[in-house]
N, CA, C and O atoms as a GROMACS GRO file, in nm:
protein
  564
    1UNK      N    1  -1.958  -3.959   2.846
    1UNK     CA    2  -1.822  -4.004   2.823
    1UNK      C    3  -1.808  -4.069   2.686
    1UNK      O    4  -1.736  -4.018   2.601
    2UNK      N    5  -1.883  -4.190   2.663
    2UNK     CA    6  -1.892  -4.212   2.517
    2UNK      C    7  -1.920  -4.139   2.420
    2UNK      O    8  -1.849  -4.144   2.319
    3UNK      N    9  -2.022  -4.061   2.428
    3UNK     CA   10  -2.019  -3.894   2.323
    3UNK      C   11  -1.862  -3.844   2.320
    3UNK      O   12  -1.821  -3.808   2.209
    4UNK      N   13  -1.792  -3.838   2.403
    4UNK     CA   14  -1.685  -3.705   2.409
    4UNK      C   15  -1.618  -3.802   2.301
    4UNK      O   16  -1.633  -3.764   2.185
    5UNK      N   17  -1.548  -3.923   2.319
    5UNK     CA   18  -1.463  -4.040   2.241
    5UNK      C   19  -1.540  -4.063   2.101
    5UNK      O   20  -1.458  -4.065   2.009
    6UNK      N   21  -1.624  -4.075   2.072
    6UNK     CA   22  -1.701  -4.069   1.958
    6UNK      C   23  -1.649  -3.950   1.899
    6UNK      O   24  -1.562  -3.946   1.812
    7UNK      N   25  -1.704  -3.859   1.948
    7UNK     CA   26  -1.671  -3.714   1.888
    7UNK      C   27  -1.541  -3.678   1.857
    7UNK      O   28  -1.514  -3.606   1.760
    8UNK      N   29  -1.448  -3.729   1.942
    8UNK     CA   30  -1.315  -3.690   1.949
    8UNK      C   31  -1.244  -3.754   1.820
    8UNK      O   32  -1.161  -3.701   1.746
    9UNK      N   33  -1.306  -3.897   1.812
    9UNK     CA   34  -1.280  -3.995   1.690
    9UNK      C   35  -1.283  -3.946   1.574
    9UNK      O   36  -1.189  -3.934   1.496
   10UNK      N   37  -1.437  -3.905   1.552
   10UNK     CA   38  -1.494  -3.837   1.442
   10UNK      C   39  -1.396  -3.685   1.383
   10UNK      O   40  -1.362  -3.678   1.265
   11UNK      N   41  -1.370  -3.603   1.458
   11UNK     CA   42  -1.278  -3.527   1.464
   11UNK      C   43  -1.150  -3.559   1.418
   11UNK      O   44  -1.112  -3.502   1.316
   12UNK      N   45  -1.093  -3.622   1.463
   12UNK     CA   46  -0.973  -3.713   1.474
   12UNK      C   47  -0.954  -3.746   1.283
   12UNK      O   48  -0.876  -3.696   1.202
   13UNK      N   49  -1.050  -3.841   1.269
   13UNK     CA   50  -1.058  -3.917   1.129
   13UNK      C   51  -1.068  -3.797   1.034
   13UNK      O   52  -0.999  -3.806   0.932
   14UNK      N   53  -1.166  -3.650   1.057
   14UNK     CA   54  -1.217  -3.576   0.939
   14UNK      C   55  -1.077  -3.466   0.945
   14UNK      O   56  -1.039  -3.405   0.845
   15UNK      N   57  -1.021  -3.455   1.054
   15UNK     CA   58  -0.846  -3.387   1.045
   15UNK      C   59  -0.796  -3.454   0.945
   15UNK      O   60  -0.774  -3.391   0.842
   16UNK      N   61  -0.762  -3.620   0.952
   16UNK     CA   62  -0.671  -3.689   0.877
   16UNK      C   63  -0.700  -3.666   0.740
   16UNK      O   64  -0.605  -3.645   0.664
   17UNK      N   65  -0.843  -3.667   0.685
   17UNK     CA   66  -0.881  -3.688   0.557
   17UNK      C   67  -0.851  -3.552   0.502
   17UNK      O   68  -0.787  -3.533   0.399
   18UNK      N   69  -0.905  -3.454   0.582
   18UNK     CA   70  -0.860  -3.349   0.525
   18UNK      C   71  -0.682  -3.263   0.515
   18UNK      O   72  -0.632  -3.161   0.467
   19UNK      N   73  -0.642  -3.380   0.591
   19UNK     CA   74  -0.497  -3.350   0.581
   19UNK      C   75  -0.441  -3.394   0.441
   19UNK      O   76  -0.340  -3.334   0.404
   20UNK      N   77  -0.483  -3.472   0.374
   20UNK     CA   78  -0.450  -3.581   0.292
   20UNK      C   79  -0.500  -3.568   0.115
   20UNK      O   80  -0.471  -3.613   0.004
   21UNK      N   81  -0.605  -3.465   0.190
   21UNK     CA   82  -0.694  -3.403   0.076
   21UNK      C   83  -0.578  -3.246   0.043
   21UNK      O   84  -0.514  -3.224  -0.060
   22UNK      N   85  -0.584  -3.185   0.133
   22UNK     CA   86  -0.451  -3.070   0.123
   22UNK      C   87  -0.286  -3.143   0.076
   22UNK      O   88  -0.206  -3.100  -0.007
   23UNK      N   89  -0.277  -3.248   0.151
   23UNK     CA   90  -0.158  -3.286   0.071
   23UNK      C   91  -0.117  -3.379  -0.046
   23UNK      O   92   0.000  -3.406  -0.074
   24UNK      N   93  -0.241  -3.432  -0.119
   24UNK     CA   94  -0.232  -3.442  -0.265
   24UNK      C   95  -0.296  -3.338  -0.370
   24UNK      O   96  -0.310  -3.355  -0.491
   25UNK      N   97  -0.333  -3.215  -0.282
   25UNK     CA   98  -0.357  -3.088  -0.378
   25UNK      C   99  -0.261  -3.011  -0.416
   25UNK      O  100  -0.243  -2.948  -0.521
   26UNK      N  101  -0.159  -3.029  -0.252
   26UNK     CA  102  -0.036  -2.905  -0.327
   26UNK      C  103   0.062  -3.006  -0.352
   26UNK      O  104   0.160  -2.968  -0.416
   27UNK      N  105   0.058  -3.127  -0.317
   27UNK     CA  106   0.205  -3.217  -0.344
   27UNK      C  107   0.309  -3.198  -0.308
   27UNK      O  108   0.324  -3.108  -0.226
   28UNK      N  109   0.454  -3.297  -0.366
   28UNK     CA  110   0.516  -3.224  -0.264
   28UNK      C  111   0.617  -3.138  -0.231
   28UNK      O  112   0.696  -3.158  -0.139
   29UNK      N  113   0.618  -3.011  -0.326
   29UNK     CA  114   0.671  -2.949  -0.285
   29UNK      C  115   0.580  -2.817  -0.259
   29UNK      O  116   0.628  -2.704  -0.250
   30UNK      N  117   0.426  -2.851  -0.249
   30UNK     CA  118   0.393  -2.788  -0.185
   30UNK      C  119   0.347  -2.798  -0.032
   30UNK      O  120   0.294  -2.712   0.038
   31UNK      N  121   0.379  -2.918  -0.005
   31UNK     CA  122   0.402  -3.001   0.149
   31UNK      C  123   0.503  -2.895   0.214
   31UNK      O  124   0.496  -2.818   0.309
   32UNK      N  125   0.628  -2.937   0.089
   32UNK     CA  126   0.764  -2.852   0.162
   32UNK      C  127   0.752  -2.701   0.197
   32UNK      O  128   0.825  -2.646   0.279
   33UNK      N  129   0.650  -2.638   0.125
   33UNK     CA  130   0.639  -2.501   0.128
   33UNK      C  131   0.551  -2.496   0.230
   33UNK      O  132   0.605  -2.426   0.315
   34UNK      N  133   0.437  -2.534   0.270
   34UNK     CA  134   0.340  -2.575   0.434
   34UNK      C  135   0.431  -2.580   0.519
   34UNK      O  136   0.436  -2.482   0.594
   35UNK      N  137   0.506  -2.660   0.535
   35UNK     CA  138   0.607  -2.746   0.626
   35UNK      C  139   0.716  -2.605   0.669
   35UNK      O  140   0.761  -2.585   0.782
   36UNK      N  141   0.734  -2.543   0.581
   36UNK     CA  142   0.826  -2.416   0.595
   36UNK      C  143   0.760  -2.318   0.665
   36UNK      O  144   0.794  -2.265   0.771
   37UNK      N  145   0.622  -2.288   0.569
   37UNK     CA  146   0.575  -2.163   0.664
   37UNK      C  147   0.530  -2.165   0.793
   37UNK      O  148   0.537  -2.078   0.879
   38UNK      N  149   0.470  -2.300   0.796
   38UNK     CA  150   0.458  -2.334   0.936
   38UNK      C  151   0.548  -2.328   1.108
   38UNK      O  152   0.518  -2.297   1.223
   39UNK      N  153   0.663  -2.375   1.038
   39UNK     CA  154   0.771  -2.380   1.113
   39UNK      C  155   0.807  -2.250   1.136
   39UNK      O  156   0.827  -2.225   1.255
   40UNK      N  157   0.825  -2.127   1.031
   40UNK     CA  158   0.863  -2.019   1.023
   40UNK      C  159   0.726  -1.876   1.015
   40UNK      O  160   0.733  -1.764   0.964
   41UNK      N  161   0.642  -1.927   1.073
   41UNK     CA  162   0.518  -1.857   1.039
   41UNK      C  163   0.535  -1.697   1.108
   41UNK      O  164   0.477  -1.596   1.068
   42UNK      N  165   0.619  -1.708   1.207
   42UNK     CA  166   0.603  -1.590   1.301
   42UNK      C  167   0.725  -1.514   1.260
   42UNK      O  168   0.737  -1.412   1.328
   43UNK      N  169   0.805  -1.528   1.184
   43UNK     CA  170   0.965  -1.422   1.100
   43UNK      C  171   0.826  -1.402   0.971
   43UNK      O  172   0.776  -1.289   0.961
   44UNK      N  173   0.797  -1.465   0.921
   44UNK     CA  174   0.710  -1.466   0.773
   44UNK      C  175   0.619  -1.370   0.822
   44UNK      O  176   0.620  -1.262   0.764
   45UNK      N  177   0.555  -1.383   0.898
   45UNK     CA  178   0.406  -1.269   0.925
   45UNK      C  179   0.446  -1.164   1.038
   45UNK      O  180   0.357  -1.093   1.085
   46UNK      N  181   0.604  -1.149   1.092
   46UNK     CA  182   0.642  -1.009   1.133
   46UNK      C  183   0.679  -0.967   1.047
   46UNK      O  184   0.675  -0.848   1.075
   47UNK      N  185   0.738  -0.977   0.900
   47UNK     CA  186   0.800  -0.942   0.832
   47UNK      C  187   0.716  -0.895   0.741
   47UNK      O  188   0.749  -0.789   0.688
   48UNK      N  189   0.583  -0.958   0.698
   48UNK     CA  190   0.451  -0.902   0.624
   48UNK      C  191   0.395  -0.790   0.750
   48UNK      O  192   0.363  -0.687   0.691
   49UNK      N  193   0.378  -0.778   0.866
   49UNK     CA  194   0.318  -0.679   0.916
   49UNK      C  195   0.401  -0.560   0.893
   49UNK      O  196   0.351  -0.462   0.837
   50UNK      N  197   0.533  -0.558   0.933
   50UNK     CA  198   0.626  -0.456   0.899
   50UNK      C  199   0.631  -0.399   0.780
   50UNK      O  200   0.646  -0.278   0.768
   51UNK      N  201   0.620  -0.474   0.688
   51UNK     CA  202   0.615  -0.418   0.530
   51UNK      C  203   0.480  -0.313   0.533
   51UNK      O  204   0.497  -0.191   0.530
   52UNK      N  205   0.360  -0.367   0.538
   52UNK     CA  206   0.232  -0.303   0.550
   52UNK      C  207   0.270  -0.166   0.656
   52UNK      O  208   0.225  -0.058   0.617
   53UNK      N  209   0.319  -0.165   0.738
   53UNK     CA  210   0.291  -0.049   0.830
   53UNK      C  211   0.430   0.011   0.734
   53UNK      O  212   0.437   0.116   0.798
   54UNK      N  213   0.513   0.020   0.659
   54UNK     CA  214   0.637   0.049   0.597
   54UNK      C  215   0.562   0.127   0.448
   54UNK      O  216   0.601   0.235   0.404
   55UNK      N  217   0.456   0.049   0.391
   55UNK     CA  218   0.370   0.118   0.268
   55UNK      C  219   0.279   0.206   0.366
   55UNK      O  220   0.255   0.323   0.334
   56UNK      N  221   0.237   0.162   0.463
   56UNK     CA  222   0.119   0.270   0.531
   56UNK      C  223   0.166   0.399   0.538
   56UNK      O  224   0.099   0.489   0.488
   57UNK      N  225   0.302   0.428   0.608
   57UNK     CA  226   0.372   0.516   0.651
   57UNK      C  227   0.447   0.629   0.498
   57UNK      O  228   0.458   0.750   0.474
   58UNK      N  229   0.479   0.512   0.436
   58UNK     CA  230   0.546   0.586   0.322
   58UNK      C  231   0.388   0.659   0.227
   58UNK      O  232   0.391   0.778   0.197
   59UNK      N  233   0.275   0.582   0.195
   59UNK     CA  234   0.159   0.659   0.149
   59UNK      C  235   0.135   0.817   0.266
   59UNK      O  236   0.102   0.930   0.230
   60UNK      N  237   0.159   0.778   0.378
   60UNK     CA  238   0.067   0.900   0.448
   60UNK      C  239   0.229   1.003   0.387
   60UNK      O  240   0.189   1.087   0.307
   61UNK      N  241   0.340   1.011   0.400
   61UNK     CA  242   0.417   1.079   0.346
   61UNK      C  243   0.324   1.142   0.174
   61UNK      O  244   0.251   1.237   0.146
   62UNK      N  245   0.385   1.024   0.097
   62UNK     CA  246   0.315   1.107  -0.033
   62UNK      C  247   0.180   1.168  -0.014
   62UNK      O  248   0.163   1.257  -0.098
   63UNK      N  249   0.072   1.151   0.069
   63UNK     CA  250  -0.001   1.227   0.054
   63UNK      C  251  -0.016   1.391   0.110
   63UNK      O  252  -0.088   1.480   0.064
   64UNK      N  253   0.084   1.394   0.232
   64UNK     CA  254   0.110   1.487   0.332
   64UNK      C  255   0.180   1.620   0.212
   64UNK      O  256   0.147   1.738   0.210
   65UNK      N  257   0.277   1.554   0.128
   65UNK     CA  258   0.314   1.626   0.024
   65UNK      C  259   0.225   1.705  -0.065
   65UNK      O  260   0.206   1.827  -0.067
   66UNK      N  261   0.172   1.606  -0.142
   66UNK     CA  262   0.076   1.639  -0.196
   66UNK      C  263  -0.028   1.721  -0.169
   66UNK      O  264  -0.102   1.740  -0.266
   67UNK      N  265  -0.060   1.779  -0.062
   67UNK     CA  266  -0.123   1.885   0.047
   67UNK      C  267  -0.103   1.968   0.047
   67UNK      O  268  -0.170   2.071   0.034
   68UNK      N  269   0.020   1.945   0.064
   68UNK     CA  270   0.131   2.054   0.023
   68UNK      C  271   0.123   2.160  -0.123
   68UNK      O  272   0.120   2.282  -0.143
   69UNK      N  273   0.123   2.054  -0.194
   69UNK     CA  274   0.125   2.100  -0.364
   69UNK      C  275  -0.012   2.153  -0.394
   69UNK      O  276  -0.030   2.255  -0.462
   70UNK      N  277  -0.119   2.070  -0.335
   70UNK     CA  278  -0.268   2.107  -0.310
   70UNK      C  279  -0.232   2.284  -0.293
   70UNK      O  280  -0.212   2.356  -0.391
   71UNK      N  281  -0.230   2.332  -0.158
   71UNK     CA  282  -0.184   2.474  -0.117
   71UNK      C  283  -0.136   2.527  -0.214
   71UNK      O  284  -0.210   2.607  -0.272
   72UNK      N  285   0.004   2.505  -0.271
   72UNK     CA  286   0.057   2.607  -0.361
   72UNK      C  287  -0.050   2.603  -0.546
   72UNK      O  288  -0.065   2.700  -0.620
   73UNK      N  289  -0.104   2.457  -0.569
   73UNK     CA  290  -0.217   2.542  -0.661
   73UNK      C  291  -0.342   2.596  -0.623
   73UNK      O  292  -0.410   2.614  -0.724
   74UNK      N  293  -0.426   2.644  -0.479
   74UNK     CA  294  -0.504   2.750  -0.443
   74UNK      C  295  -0.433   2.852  -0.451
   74UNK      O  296  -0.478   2.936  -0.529
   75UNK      N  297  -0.311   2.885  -0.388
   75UNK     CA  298  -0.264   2.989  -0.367
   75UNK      C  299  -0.257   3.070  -0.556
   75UNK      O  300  -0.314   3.175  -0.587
   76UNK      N  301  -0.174   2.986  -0.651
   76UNK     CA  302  -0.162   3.013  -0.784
   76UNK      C  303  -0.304   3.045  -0.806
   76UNK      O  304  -0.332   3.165  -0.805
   77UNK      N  305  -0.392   2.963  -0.824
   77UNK     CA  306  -0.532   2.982  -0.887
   77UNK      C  307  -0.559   3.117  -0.772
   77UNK      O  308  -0.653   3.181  -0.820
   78UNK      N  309  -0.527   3.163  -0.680
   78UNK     CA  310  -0.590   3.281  -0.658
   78UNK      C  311  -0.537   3.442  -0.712
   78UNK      O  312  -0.588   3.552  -0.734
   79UNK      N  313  -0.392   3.373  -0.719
   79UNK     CA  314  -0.326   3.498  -0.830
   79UNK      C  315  -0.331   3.518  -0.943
   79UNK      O  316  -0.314   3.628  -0.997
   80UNK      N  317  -0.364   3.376  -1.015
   80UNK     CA  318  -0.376   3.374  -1.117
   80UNK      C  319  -0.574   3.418  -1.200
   80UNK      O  320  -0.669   3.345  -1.228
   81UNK      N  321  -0.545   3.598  -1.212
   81UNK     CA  322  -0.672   3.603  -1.301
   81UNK      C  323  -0.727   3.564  -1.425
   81UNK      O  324  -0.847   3.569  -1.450
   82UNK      N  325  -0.650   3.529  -1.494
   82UNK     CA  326  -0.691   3.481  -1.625
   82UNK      C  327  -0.757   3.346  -1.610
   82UNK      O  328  -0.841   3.323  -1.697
   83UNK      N  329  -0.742   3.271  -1.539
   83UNK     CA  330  -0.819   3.138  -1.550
   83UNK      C  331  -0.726   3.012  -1.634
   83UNK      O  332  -0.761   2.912  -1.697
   84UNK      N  333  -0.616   3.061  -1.605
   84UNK     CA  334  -0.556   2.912  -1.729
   84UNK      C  335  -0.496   2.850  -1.557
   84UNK      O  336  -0.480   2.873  -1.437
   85UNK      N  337  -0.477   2.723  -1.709
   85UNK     CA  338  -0.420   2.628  -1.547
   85UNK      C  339  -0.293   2.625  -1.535
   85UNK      O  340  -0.203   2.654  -1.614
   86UNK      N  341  -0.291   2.564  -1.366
   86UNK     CA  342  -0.170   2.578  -1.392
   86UNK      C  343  -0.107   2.416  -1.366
   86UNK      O  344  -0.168   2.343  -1.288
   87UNK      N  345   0.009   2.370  -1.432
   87UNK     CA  346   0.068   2.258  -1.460
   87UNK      C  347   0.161   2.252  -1.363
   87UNK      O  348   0.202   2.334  -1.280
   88UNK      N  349   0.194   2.111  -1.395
   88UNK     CA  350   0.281   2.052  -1.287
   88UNK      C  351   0.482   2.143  -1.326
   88UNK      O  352   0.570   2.128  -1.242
   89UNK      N  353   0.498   2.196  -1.414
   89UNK     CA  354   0.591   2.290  -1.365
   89UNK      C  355   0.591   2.383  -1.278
   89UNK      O  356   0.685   2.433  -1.215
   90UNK      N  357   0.463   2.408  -1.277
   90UNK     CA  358   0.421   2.590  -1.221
   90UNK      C  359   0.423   2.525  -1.093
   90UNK      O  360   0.406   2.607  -1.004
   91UNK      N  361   0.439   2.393  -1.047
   91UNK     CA  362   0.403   2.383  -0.889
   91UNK      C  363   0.539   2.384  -0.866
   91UNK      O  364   0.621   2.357  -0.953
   92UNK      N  365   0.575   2.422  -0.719
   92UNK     CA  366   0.720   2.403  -0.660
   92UNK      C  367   0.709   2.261  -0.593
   92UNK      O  368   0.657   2.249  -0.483
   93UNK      N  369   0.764   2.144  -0.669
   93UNK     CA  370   0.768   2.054  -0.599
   93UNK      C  371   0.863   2.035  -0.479
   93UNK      O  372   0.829   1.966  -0.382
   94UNK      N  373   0.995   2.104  -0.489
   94UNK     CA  374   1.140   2.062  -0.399
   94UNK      C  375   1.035   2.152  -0.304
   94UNK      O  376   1.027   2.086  -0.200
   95UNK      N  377   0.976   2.235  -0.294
   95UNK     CA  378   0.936   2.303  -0.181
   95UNK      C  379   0.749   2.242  -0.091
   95UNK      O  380   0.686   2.286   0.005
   96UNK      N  381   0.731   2.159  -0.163
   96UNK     CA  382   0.583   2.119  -0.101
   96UNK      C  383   0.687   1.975  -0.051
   96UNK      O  384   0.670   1.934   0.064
   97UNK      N  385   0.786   1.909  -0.134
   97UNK     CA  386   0.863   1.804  -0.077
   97UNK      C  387   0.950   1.846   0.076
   97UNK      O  388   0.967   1.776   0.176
   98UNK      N  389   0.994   1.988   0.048
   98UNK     CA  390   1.078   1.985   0.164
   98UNK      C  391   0.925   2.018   0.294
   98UNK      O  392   0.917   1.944   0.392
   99UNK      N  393   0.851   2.099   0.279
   99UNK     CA  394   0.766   2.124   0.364
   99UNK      C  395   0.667   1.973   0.440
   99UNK      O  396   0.647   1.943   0.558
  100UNK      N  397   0.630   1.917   0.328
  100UNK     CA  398   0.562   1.781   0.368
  100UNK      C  399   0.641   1.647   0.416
  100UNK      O  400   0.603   1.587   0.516
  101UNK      N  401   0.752   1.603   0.339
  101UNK     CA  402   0.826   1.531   0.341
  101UNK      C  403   0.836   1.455   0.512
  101UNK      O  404   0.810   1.542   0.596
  102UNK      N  405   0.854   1.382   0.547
  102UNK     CA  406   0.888   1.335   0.695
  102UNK      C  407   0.950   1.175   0.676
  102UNK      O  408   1.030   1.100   0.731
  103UNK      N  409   0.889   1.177   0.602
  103UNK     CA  410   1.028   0.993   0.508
  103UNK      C  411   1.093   0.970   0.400
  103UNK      O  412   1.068   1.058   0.318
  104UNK      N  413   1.152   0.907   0.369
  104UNK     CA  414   1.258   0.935   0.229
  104UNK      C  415   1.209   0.811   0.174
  104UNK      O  416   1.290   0.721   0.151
  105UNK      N  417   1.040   0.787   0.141
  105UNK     CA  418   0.952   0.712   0.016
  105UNK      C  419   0.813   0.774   0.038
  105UNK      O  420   0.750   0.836   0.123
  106UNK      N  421   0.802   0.732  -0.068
  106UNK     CA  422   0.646   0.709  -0.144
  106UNK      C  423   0.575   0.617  -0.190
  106UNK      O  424   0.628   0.530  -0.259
  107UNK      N  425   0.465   0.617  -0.167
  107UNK     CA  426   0.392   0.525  -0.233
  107UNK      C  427   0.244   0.554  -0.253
  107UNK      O  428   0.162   0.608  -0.179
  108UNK      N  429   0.229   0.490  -0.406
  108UNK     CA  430   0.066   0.541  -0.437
  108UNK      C  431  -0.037   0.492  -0.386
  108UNK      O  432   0.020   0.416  -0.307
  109UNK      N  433  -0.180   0.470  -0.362
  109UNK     CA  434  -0.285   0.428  -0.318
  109UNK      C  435  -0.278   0.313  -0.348
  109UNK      O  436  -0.313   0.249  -0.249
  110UNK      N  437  -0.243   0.221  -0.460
  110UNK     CA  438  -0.255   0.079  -0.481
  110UNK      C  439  -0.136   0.023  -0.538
  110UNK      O  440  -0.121  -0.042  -0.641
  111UNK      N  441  -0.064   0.058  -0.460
  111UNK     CA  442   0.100   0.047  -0.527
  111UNK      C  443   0.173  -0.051  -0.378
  111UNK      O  444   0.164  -0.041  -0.255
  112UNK      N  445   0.214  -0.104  -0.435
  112UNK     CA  446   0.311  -0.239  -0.319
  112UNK      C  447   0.454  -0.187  -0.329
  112UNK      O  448   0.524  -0.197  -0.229
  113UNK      N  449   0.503  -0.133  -0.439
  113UNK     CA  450   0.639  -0.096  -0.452
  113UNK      C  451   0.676   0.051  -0.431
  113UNK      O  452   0.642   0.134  -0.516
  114UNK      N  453   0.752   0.091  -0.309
  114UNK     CA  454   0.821   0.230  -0.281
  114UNK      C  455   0.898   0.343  -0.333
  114UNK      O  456   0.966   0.270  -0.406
  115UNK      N  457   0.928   0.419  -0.349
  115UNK     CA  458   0.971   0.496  -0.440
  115UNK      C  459   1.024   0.609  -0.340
  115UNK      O  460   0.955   0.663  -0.254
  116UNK      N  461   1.153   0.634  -0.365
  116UNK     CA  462   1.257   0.697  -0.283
  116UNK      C  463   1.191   0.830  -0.297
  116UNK      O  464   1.096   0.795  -0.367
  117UNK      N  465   1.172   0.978  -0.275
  117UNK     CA  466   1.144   1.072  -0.296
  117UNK      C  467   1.184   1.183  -0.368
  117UNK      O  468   1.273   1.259  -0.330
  118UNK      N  469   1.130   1.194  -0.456
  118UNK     CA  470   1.200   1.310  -0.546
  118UNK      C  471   1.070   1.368  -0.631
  118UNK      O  472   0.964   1.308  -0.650
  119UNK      N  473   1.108   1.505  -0.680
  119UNK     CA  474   1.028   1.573  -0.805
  119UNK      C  475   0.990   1.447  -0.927
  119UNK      O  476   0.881   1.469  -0.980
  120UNK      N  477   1.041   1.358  -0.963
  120UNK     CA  478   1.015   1.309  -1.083
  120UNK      C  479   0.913   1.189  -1.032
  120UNK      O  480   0.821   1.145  -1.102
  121UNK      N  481   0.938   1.154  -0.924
  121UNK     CA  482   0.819   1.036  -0.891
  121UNK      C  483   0.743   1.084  -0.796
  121UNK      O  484   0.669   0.996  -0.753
  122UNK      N  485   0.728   1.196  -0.740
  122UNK     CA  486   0.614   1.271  -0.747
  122UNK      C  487   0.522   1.335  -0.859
  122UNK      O  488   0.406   1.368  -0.833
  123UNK      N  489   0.570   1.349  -0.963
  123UNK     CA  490   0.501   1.380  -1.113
  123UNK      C  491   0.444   1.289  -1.134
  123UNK      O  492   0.323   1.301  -1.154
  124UNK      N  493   0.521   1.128  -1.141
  124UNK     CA  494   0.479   0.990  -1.200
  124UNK      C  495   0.367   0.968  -1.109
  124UNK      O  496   0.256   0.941  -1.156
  125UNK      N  497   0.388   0.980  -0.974
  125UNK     CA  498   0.233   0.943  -0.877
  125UNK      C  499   0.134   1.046  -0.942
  125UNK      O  500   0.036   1.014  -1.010
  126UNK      N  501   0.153   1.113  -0.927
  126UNK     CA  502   0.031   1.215  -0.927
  126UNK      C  503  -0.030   1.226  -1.122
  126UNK      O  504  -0.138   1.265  -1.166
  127UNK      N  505   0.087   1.175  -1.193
  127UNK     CA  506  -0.024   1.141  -1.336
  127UNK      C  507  -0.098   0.990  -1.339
  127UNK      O  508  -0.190   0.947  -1.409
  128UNK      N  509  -0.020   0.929  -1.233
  128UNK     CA  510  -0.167   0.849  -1.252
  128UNK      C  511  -0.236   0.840  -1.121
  128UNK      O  512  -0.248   0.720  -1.093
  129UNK      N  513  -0.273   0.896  -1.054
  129UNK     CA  514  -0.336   0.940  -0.915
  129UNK      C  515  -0.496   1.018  -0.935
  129UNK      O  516  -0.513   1.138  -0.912
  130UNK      N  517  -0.614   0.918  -0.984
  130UNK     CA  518  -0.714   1.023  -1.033
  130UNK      C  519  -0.790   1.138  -0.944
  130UNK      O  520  -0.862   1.228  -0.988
  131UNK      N  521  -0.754   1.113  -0.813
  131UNK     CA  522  -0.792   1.205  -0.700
  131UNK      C  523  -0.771   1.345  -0.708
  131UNK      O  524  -0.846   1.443  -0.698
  132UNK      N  525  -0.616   1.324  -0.734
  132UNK     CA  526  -0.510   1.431  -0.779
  132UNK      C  527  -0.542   1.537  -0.905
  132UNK      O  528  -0.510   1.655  -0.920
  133UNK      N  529  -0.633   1.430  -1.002
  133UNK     CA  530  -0.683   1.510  -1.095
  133UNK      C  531  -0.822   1.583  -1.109
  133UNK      O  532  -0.870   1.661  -1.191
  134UNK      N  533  -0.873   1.511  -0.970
  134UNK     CA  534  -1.026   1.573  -1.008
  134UNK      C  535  -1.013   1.686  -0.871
  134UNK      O  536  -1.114   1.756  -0.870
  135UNK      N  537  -0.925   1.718  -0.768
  135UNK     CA  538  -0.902   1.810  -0.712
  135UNK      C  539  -0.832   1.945  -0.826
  135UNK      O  540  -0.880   2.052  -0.865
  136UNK      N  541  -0.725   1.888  -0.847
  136UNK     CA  542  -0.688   1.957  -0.956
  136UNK      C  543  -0.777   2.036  -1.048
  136UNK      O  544  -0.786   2.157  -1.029
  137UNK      N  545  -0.824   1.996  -1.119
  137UNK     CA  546  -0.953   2.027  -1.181
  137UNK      C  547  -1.044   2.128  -1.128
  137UNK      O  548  -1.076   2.235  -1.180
  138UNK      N  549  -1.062   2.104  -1.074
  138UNK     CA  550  -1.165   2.143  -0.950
  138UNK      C  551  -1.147   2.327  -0.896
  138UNK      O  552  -1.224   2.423  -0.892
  139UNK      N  553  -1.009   2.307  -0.864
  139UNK     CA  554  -0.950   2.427  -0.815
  139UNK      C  555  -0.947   2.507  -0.968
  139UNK      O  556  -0.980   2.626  -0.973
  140UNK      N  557  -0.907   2.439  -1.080
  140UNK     CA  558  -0.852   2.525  -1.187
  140UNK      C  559  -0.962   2.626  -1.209
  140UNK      O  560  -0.943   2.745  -1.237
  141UNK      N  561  -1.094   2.561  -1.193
  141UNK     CA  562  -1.242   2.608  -1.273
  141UNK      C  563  -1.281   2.743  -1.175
  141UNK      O  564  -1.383   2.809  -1.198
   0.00000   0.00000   0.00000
């Protein structure tokens, strides 16, 4: 019984100090900002899970596309005998978009910000997308 009250004390006191230690680190309006998320922790972290499954969903789109576009340069590189490559005109984007497409965004592998769907930010992902280029590549040879 005296162990548990001891312990409980000890506990008790190393909460306080370390309460005190956190609240002359952030001060106070970073008290006020604790004090907020705390209160509001569960709108704040449904609203971060939703976002994440919102980029999850919009990446598996751009990539489903891109699969898409994958296909139509095998198909080119198999008609194509001469060996040149072929560029991002020669691909039908409105048509690997309408075929893949299943959400109206995108988003790149390390990208936080969405991008409505179209030919021109499908170009922009995929020039800087190095995956994109070493498949690419790959097929051209």
């Amino acid at each position: 019984m005296w162990r548990e009250t001891a312990t409980t004390n000890i506990n008790a006191r190393s909460h306080k100090l370390l309460k005190i230690i956190v609240s002359y680190m952030l001060g106070p309006f970073g008290m006020m900002l604790q004090n907020f998320y705390i209160k509001n922790s569960l709108i704040i972290n449904s609203f971060i899970v939703l976002y994440g499954l919102f980029l999850f969903v919009a990446n598996l789109n751009y990539k489903k596309i891109l699969e898409f576009a994958l296909l139509q340069v095998e198909e080119n590189n198999k008609n194509n005998k001469k060996g040149n490559k072929v560029k991002d005109q020669e691909i039908s984007w409105s048509e690997a978009i309408d075929k893949g497409s299943f959400f109206p965004f995108i988003v790149g592998a390390l990208s936080f910000i969405p991008q409505k769907v179209s030919i021109s930010n499908m170009i922009k992902l995929t020039n800087k997308d190095k995956n994109w280029h070493k498949i690419n590549s790959k097929k051209k040879q």
